[in-house]
C-alpha positions in Angstrom: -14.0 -23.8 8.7 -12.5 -20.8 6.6 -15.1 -19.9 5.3 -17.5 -20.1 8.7 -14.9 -17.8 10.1 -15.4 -15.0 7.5 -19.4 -15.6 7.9 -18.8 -14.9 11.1 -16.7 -11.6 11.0 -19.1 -10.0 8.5 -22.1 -11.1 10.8 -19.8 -9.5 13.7 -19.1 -6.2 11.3 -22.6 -5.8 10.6 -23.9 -6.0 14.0 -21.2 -3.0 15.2 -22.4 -1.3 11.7 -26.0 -1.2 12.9 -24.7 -0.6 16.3 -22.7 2.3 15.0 -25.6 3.5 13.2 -27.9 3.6 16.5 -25.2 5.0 17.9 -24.4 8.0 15.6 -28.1 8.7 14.9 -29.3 8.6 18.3 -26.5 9.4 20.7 -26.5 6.3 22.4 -28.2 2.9 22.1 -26.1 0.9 20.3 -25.2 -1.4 22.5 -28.8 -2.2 23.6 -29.2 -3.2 19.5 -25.7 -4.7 20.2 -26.7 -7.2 22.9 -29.3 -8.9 20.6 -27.5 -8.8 17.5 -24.3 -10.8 19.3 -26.4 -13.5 20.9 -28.6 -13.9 17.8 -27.2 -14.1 14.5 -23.8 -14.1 16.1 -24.6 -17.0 18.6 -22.4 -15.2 21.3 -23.0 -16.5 25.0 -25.2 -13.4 26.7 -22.6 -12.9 29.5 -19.9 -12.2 26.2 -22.6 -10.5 24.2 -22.8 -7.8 27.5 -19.4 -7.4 27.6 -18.3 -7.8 24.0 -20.3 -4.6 23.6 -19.2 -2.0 26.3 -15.8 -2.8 24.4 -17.9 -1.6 21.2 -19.1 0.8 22.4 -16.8 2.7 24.0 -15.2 4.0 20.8 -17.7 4.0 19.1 -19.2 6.9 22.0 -15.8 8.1 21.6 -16.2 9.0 17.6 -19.8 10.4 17.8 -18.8 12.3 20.7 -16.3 13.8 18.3 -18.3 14.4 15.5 -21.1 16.2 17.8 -18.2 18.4 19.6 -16.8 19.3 16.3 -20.6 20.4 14.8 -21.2 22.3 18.3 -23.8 20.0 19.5 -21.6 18.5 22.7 -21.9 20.4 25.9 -18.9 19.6 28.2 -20.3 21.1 31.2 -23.6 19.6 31.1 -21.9 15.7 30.1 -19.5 16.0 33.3 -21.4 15.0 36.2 -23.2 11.9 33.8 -19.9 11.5 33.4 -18.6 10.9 37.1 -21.3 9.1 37.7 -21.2 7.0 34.8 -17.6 6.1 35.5 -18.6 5.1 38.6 -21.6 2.8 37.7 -19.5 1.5 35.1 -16.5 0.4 37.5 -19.0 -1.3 40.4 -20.8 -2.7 37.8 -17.6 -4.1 35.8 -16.6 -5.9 39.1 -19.8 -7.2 40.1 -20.7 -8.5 36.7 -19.7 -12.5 37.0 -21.4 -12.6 40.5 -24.7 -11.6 38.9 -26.8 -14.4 37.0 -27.5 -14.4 33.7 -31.1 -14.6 34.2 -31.3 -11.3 36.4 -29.1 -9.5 33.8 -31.3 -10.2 30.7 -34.3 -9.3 33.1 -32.7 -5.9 33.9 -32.0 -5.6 29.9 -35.1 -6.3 28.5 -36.7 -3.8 31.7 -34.1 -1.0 30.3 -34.9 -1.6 26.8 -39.2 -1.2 27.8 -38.2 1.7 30.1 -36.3 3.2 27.0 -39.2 2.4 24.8 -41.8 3.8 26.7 -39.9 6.9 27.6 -39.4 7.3 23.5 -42.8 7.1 22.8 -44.4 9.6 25.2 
């Protein structure tokens, strides 16, 4: 059992490695290569793979934020009103998460993730 529990933290260390990389390269994203990576590999349930990674995330947004502020790539101004808003998405959606279903989350995830891709490539 020892040794399934250290598989299982380096499967969880790589997954917020690649997460961190995402986010770091791309200023966001990481946790939509989070998701997949906790309910794959790391057989997480999906509703604790969703959260498990806003709780990743968060500093992980926190240090690239950093890092772009301190190379003067971060405008302030500009991230505020995101910012408000984002707040605010994130606390309805933080207390209407358990009364959604699974199957309309992973819907709304895999739309997001197209939307994203599509939006990339053009």
């Amino acid at each position: 059992m020892a040794e399934e529990s250290h598989t299982s933290r380096i499967k969880y260390a790589l997954a917020g490695g690649f997460a961190g990389l995402a986010n770091g390269f791309f200023g966001g994203g990481g946790g939509m290569l989070l998701v997949p990576l906790l309910m794959g590999p790391c057989k997480c349930s999906p509703r604790k793979a969703f959260a498990t990674s806003v709780a990743v995330i968060v500093p992980l947004c926190a240090l690239s934020a950093i890092v772009y502020w301190s190379r003067g790539s971060l405008d302030f101004a500009l991230a505020l009103p995101y910012l408000i808003g984002g707040l605010l998405g994130g606390l309805l959606s933080g207390k209407l998460f358990q009364k959604v279903s699974m199957t309309w989350l992973r819907q709304g995830f895999a739309l997001l993730i197209l939307y994203g891709a599509v939006q990339a490539l053009l």
